[in-house]
C-alpha positions in Angstrom: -0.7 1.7 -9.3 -2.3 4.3 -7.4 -0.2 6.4 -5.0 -1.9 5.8 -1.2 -2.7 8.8 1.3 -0.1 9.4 3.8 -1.8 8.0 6.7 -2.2 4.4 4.9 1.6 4.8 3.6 2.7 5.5 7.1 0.4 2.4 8.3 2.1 0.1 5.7 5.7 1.9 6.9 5.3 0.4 10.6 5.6 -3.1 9.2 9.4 -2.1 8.4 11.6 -4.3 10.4 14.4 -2.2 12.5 18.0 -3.2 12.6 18.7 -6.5 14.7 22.6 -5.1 15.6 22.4 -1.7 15.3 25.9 0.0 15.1 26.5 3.3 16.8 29.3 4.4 14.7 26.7 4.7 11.9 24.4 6.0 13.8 21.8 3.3 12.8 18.4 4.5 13.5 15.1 3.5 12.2 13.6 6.5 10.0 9.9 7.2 11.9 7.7 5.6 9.9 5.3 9.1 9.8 8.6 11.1 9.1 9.1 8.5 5.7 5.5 8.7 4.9 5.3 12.7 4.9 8.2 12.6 3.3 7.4 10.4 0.4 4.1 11.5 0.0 5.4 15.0 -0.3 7.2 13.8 -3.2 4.9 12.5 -4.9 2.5 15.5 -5.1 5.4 17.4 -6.2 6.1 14.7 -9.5 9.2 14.0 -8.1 8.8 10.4 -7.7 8.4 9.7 -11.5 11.7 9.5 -12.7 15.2 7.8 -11.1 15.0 7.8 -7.1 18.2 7.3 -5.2 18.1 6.5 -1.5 21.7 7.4 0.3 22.6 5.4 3.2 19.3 3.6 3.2 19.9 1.4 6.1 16.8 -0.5 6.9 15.5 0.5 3.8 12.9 3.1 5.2 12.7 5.6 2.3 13.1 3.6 0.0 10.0 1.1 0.5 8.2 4.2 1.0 9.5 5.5 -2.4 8.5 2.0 -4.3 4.8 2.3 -1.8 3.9 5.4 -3.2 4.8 4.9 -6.6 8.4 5.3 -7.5 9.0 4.3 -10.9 12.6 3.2 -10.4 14.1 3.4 -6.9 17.8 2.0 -6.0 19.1 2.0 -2.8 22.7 1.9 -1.3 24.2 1.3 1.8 27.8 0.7 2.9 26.6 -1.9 5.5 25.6 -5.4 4.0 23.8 -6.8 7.4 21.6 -3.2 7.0 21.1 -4.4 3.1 20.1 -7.2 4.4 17.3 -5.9 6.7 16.1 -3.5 3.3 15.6 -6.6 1.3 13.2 -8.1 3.6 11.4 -5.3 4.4 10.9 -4.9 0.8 9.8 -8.1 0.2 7.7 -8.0 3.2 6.2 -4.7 3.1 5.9 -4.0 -0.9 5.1 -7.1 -2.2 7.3 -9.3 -4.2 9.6 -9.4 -6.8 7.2 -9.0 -9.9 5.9 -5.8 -8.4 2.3 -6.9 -7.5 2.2 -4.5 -4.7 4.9 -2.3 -5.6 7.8 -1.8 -8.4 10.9 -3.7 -7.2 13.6 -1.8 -5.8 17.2 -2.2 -6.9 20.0 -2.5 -4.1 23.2 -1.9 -4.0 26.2 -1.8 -1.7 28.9 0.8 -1.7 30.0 4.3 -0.2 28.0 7.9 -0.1 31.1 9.5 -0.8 32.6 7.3 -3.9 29.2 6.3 -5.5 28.5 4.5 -8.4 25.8 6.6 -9.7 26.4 8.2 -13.2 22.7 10.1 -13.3 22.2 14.0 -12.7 18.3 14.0 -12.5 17.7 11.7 -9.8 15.5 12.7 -6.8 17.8 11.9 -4.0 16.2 10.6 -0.5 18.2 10.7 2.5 18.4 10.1 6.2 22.6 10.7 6.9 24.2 10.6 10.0 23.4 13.3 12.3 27.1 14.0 13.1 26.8 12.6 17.0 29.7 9.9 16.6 33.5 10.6 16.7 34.3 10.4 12.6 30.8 11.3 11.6 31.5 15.3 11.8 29.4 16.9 9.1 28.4 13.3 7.6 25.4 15.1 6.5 27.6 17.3 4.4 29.2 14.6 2.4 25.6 13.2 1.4 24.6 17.0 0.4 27.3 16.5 -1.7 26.4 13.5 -3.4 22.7 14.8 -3.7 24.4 17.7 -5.6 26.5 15.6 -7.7 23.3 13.2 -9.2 20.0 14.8 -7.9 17.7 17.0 -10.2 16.2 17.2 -6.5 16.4 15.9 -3.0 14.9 15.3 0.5 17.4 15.5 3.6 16.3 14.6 7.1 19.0 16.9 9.5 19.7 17.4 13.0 17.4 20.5 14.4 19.0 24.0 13.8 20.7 22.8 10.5 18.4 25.0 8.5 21.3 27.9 8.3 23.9 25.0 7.2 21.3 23.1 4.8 20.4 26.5 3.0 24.0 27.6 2.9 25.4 25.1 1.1 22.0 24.9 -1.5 22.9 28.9 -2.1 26.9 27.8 -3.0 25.8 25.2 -5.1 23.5 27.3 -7.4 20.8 25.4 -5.4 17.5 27.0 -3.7 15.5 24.8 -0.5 12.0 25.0 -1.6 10.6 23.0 1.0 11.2 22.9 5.0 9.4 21.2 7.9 9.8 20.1 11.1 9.3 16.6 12.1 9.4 14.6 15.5 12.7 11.8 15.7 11.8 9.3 18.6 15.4 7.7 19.5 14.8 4.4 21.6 17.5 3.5 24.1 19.8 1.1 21.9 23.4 2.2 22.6 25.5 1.7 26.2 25.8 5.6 26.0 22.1 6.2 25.8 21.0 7.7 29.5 17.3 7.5 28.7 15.3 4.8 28.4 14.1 7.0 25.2 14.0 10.6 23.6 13.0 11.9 20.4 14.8 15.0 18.3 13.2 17.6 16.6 14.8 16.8 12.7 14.8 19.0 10.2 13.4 17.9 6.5 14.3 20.1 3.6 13.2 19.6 -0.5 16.1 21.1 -2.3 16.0 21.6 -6.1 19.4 21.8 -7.4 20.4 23.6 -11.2 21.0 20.9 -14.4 24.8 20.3 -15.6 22.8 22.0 -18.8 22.5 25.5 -16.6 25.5 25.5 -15.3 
């Protein structure tokens, strides 16, 4: 299957279905659609999409369609919310194609925790949208999925809240680990919450493409 360009990805992205009952103390927001296509795309023209791809906290499934759409060889996806797992499996059946992979290789989901994961690899290519730390409880959320893309990622693409660059490159330096890639992308936020004071807004996000040292260098 042929990877498609970025603006056809991010066309095929728009069909992804949001979240019906979105909760606010996971901060539960649809990944753009352009934001997962760039993102995607990039990994593709950088190989990384060829071997395991692991999509933390995956929610409506976002990255992780985009992953199978532009030619993921074998994406899984977890989330600790089963409604939001839910969601993902329709989209993907709805979006890539059907279970036999005519559109798109199937895409593995799974339910559990960021922080106590089931994952045994070390070479993945982690995706990731976290939490952007807004919430009460969700201080640093973004941290512990850093973590995670440490502990089974080869390589990984985090969306963060703008001026995380400092924190994001930090941590990548303590963990033998070097941000190769950085970019700025636009995060329209629709009014969905009682505490939302605009009808809508969007953040300025932060993307970075981290390549983190194998157990073998360590």
């Amino acid at each position: 299957m042929s990877s498609p360009s970025r603006r056809t990805l991010a066309r095929r992205l728009e069909s992804v279905a949001d979240f019906s009952e979105p909760s606010a103390r996971l901060e539960q927001y649809l990944t753009p659609p352009e934001l997962a296509a760039h993102l995607c795309h990039l990994a593709g023209l950088q190989g990384d999409l060829e071997g395991e791809v692991v999509d933390l906290g995956t929610g409506t499934g976002m990255l992780a369609v985009a992953a199978a759409l532009a030619g993921g060889d074998r994406v899984t996806a977890v989330d600790v919310d089963a409604d939001a797992l839910t969601i993902a499996r329709r989209n993907e059946l709805s979006v890539v194609g059907n279970a036999s992979g005519d559109d798109g290789r199937p895409i593995a989901w799974l339910r559990g925790d960021v922080t106590r994961h089931p994952f045994s690899c070390t070479d993945a290519t982690v995706l990731s949208n976290p939490p952007f730390g807004a919430q009460r409880g969700n201080r640093h959320a973004d941290r512990d999925f850093l973590e995670t893309a440490r502990e089974i990622g080869a390589v990984s693409y985090t969306i963060h809240n703008e001026g995380s660059q400092e924190f994001v490159e930090s941590f990548a330096a303590d963990e033998g680990g070097e941000v190769t890639h950085a970019f700025r992308a636009k995060f329209p936020l629709p009014k969905q919450f009682d505490f939302h004071t605009a009808t809508a807004e969007t953040l300025e996000a932060e993307v970075f493409r981290i390549e983190w040292p194998t157990r073998a260098s360590e």
